[in-house]
C-alpha positions as CSV (number, residue, x, y, z in Angstrom):
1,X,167.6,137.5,107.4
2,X,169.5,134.3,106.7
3,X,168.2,131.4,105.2
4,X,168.6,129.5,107.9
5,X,166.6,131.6,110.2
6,X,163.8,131.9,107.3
7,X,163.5,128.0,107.5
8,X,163.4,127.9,110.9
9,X,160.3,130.3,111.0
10,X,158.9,128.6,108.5
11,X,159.4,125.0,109.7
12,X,156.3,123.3,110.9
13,X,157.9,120.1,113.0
14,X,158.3,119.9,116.5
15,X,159.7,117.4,119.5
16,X,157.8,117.2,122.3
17,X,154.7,117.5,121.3
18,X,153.5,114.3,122.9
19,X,155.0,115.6,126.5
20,X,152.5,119.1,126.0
21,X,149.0,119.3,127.8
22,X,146.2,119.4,125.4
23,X,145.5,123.1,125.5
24,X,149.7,123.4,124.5
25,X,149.0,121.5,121.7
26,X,145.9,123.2,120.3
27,X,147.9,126.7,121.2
28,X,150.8,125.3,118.8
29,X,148.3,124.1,116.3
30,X,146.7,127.4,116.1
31,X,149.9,129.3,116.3
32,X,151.3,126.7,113.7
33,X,148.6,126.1,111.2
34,X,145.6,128.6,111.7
35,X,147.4,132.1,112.4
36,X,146.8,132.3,116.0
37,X,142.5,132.5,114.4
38,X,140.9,132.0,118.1
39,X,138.0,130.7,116.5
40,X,139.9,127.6,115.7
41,X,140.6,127.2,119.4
42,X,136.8,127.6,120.1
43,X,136.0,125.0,117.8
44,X,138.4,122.4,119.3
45,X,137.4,123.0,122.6
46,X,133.4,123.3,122.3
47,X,133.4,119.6,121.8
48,X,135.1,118.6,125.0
49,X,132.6,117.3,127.4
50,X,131.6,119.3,130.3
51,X,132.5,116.3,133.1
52,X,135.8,116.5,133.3
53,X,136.2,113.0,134.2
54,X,134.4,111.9,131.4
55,X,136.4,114.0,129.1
56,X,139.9,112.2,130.2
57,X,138.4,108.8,129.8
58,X,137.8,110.2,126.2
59,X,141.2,111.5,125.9
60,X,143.2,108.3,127.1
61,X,141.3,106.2,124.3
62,X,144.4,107.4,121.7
63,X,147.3,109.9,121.7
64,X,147.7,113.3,121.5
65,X,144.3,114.0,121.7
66,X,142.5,117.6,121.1
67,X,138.9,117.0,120.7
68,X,136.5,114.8,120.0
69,X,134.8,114.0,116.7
70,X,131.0,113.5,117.0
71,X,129.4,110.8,115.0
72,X,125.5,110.9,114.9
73,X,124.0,108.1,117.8
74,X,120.6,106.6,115.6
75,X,118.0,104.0,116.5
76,X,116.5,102.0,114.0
77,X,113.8,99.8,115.5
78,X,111.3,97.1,114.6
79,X,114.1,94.8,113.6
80,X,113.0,91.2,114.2
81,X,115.9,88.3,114.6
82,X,115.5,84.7,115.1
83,X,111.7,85.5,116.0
84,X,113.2,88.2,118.8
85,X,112.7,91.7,118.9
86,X,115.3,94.5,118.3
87,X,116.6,98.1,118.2
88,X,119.7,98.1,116.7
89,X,122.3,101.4,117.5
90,X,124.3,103.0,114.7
91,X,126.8,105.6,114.3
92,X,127.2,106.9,111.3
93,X,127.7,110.3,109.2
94,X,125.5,109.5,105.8
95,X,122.0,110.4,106.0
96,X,119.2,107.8,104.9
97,X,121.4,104.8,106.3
98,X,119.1,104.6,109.5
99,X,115.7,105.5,108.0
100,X,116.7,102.9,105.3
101,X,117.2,100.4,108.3
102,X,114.2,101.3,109.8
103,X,111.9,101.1,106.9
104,X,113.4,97.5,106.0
105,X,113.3,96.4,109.5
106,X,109.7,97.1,109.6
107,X,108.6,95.5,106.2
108,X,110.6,92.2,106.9
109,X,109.1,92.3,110.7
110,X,105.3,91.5,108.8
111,X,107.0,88.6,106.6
112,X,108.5,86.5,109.4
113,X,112.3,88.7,110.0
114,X,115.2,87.7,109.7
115,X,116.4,84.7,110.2
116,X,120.7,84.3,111.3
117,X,123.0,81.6,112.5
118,X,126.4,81.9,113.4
119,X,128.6,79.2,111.0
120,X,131.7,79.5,113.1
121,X,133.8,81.5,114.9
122,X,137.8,80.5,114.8
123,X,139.8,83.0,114.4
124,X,143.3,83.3,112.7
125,X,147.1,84.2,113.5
126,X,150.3,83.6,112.2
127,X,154.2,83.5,112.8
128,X,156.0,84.2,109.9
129,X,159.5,83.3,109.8
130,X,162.1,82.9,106.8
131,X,164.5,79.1,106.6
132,X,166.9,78.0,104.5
133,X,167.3,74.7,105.7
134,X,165.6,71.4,104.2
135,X,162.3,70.9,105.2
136,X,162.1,67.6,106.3
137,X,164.3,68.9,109.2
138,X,162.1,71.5,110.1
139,X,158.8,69.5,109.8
140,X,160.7,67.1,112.2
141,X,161.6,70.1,114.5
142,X,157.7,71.2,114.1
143,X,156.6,68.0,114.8
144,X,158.8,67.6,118.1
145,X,158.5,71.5,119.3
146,X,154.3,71.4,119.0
147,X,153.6,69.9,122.0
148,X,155.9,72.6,124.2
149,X,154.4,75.4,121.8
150,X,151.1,75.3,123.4
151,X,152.9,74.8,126.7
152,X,154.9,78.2,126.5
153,X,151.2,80.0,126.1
154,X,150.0,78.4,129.3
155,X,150.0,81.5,131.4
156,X,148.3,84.0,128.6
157,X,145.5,81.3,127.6
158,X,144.4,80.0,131.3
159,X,141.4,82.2,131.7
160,X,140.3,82.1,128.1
161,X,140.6,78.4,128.4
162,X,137.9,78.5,131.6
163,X,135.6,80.3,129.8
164,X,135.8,77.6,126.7
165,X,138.4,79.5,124.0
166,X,142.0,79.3,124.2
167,X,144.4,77.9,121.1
168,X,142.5,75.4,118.9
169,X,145.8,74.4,117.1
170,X,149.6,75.4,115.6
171,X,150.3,74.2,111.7
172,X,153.2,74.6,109.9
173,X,152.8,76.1,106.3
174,X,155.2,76.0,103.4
175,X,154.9,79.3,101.5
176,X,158.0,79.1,99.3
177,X,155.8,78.7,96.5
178,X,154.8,82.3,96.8
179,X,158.3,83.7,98.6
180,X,161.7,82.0,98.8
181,X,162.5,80.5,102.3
182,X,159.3,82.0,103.6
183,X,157.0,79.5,106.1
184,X,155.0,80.1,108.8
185,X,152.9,78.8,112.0
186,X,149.6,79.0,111.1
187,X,147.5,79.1,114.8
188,X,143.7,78.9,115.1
189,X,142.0,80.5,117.8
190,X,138.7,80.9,119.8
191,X,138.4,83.9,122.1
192,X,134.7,83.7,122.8
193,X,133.1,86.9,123.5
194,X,136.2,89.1,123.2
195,X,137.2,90.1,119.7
196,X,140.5,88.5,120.9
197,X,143.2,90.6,119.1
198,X,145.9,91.2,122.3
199,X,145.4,87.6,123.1
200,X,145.4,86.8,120.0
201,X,149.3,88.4,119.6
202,X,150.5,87.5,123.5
203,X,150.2,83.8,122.4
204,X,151.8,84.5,119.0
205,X,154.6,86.0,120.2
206,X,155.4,83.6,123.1
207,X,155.0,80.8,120.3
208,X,157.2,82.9,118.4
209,X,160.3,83.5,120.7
210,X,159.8,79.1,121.9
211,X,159.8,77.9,118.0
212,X,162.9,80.6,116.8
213,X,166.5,79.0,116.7
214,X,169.6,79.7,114.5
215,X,168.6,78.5,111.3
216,X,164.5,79.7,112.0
217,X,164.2,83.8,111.3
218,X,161.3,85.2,112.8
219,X,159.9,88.0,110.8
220,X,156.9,88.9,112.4
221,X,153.8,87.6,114.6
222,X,150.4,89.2,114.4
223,X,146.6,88.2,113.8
224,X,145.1,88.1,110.4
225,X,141.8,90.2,110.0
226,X,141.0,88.0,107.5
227,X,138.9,85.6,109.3
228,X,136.7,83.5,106.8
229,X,136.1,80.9,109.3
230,X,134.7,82.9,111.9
231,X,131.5,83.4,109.3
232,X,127.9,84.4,109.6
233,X,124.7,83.5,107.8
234,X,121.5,85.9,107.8
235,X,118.6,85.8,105.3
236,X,114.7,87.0,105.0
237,X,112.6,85.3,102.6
238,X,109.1,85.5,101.8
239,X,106.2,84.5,98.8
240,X,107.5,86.8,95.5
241,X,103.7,88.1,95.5
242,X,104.4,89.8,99.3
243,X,107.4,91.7,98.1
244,X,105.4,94.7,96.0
245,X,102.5,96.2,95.7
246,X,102.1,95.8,92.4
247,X,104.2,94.5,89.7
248,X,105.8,91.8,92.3
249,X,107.4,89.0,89.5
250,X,109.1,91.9,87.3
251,X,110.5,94.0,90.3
252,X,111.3,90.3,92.5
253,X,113.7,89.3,89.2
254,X,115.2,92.9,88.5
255,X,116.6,92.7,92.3
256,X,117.6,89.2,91.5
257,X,119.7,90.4,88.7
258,X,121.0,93.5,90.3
259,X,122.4,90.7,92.7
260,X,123.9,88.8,89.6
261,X,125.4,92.1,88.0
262,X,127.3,92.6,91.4
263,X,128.6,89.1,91.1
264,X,129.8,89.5,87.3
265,X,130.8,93.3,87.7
266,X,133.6,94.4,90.0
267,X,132.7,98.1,89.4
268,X,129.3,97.6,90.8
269,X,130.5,94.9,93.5
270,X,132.3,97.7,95.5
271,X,129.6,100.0,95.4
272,X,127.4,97.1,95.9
273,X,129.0,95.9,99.4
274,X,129.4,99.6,100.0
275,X,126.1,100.0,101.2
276,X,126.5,96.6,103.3
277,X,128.9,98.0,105.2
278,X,127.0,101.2,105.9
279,X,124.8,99.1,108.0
280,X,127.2,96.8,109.1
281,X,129.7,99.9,110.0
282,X,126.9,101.9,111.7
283,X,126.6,99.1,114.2
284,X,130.2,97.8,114.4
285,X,130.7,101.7,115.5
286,X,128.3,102.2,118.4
287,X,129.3,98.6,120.0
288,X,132.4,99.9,119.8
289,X,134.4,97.1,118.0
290,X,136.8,97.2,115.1
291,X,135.2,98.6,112.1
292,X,138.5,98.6,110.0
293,X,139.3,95.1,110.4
294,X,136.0,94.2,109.7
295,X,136.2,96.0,106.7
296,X,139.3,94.7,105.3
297,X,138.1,90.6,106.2
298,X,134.7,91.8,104.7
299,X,136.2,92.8,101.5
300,X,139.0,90.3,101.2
301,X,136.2,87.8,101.2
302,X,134.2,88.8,98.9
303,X,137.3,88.5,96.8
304,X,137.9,84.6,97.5
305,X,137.1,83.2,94.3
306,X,139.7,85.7,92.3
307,X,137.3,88.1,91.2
308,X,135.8,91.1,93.5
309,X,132.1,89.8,94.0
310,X,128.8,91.1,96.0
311,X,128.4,89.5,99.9
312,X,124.9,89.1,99.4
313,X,123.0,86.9,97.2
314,X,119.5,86.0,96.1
315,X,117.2,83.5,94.1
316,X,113.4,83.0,93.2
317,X,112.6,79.3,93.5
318,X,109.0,77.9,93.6
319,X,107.9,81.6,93.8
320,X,109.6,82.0,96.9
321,X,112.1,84.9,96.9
322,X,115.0,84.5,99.2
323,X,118.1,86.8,100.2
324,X,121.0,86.4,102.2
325,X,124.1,87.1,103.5
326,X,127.8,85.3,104.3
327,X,129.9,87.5,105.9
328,X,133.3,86.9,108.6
329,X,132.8,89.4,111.3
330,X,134.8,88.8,114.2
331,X,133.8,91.1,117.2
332,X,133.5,91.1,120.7
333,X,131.4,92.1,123.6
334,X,134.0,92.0,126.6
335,X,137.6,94.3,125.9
336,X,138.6,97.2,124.2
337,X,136.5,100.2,124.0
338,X,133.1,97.6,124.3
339,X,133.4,98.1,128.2
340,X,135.0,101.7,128.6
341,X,133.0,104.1,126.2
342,X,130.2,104.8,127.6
343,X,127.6,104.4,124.7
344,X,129.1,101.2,123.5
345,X,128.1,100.2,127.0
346,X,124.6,101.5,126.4
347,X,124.3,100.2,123.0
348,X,125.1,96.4,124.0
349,X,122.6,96.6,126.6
350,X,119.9,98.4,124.3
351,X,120.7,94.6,122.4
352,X,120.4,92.8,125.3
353,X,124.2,92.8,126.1
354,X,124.5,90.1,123.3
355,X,127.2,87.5,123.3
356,X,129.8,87.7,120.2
357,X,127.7,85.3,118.3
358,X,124.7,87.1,118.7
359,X,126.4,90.2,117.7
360,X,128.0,88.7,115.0
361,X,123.8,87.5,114.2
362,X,122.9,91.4,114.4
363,X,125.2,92.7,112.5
364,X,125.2,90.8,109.9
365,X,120.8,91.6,110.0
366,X,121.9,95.3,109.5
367,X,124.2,94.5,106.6
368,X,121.7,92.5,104.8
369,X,118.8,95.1,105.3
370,X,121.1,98.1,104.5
371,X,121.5,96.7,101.0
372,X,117.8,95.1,100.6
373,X,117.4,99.3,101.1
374,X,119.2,100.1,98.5
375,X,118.6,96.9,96.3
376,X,114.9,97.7,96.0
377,X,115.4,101.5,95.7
378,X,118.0,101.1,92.8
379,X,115.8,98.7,90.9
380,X,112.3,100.7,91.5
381,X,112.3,104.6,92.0
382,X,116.1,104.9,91.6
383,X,118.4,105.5,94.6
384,X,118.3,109.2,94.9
385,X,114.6,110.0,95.5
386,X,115.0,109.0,98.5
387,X,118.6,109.5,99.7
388,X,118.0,113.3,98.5
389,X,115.1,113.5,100.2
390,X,117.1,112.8,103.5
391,X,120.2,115.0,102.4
392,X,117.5,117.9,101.9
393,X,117.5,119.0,105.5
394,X,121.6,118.9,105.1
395,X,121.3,121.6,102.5
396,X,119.0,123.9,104.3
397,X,120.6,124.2,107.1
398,X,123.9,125.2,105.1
399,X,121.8,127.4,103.6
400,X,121.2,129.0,107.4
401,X,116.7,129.1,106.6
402,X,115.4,129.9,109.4
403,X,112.8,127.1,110.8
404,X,109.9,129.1,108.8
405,X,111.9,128.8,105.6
406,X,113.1,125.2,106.2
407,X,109.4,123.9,106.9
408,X,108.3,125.5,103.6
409,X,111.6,124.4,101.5
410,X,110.6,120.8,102.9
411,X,107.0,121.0,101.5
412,X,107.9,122.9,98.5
413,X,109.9,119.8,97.6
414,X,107.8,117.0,98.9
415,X,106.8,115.9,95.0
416,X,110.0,117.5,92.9
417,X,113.2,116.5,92.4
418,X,115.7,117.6,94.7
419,X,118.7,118.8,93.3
420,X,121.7,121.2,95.6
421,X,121.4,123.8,92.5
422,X,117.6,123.2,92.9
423,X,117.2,123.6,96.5
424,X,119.5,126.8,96.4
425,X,117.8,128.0,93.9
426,X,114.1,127.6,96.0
427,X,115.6,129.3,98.4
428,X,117.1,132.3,97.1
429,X,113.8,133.0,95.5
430,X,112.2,132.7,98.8
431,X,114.3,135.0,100.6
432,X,114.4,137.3,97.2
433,X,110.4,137.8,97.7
434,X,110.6,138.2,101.3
């Protein structure tokens, strides 16, 4: 056999693939990848939905769809915001996230909740374009283009503008301190409940194809996810003496410091804000908004100052402990997936069917409580009794017990350290003497 024939067998690319129906694709993918194993096939297809028409909605959310990827859909109730009652939806994949949520929602729900206010909520994006000229003559362009600028976006920003959003304003920026030539229209927004992002780029882009002339290149016009002035306050506080059962001043000033050590450390800041994000994440998820770009504005801003620092803080003052949270979230409750998947459409009316402020309010609770979790497990009985504890059930079932064994692996463990090697090890004896 030539070599050219060998490659060809062995080549794994392929045109069309977009134009095939899903079962084509998963037959090439099996063929392809998995040695024609029908079990892979199975697999694939035992997580399509049985209504068919919910199953194409599902498959026209992104291309070349197969399957879909289950998330676990959790509750966590008893949360208590702004003196109103809540029970917040997450989807998420770690265990202990939701019980954690749960358990903090209820211990803050005695001591007066949580307490939020949205700061603002304008929203960023920006034409980026490279000039050579002098820049007295493009400020004087600038200045004498503005006025038509908003004009040309007229069409794109009417209904936005009814309900009370639209383009705040356009600025010109000089960045050729950073990069020769390079400038840029700097346009604040407010899109009111929707998260904003098509809008957001329709109005760049017609600003962008007005302002550009021979001596102007347009490089690009998009939305920055970096948002810091669409920004969200939440905080619980309560007397230092209400936060413990015992020992109250010595654990109240350990969770202070394990605040400050997040702020001084970067190493500890990521894994810090980690755990904010599980909450925050869980809840971004099921109200089906943006959990990426919230991610990225989350992290760029707790990087501000220069140095990577924790999103939460905390003081003691007059024996009062306090904690709280400043975080940019921009999200909406109208658009994108909010108003087509079906549980984002039940999750926003399990809140109430929130507007974007209040959303932004919630979210920024579950952050906060997620790492109060973990804050006070870290700094008390150490962060694994309890996340092990929930992964337990996780290794018994990869263990296949049987609901017998499981039941006595789970009280077998109730007061001992659970370890995989441990719980393995449990088990094998178990089945060894049965």
């Amino acid at each position: 056999m030539s070599k050219y024939k060998i490659a060809l067998i062995m080549s794994k690319t392929v045109s069309g693939f977009s134009k095939l129906n899903k079962l084509e694709k998963i037959d090439w993918l099996v063929s392809t990848y998995f040695n024609n194993e029908n079990s892979v096939k199975q697999v694939l297809m035992q997580y399509w939905n049985s209504n068919p028409v919910l199953q194409d909605l599902h498959d026209d959310f992104i291309e070349n769809t197969i399957s879909n990827f289950y998330l676990p859909f959790g509750v966590a109730p008893n949360f208590v915001i702004n003196g109103k009652d809540y029970t917040l939806p997450m989807a998420i994949e770690e265990s202990s996230v939701v019980a954690a949520a749960s358990l903090v929602a209820k211990f803050w729900s005695t001591r007066g909740g949580f307490k939020a206010e949205v700061i603002s909520t304008t929203k960023i994006g920006q034409v980026h374009f490279m000039y050579e000229g002098e820049k007295t003559e493009l400020q004087n362009y600038f200045a004498d283009k503005k006025e038509q600028l908003f004009k040309v976006t007229d069409a794109i920003t009417q209904n936005m503008r009814k309900r009370g959003g639209g383009i705040l304003d356009i600025e010109l920026r000089d960045k050729t301190s950073e990069l020769e030539n390079y400038y840029q229209l700097y346009v604040t927004f407010e899109t009111v409940d929707s998260m904003g992002a098509n809008f957001i780029n329709s109005c760049l882009e017609a600003i962008a194809n007005e302002f550009e002339k021979e001596d102007i290149q347009i490089v690009m016009s998009i939305l920055s996810n970096y948002v810091p002035e669409c920004l969200v306050h939440a905080e619980v506080s309560c007397k230092v003496e209400d936060l413990y059962a015992e020992n109250s001043e010595l654990f109240a000033q350990k969770f202070v410091q394990a605040v400050q050590i997040a702020n001084a450390e970067p190493h500890r800041a990521v894994t810090h804000n980690k755990g904010i994000m599980n909450g925050i994440d869980a809840v971004v998820i099921a109200t089906g908004n943006d959990f990426r770009a919230i991610e990225a504005g989350a992290h760029a801003f707790a990087a501000k100052s220069g140095s990577y620092r924790s999103l939460t803080n905390a003081n003691i003052e007059n024996g009062i402990f306090k904690f709280w949270i400043e975080i940019p979230l921009a999200v909406g409750t109208v658009g994108g997936l909010t108003k087509l998947h079906p549980l984002s459409k039940l999750s926003l009316k399990l809140l109430g069917n929130p507007s974007a402020k209040e959303l932004m309010e919630i979210i920024a609770v579950a952050g906060l409580a997620q790492n109060f979790a973990a804050l006070r497990a870290l700094t008390t009985t150490g962060i694994q009794k309890g996340h092990m504890k929930m992964h337990l059930t996780n290794i018994i079932k990869q263990l296949g017990a049987s609901e017998e064994e499981k039941e006595y692996l789970i009280n077998y463990f109730e007061n001992k350290t659970i370890t995989h090697n441990a719980v393995v090890e449990a088990y094998n004896k178990l089945v060894g003497d049965n």
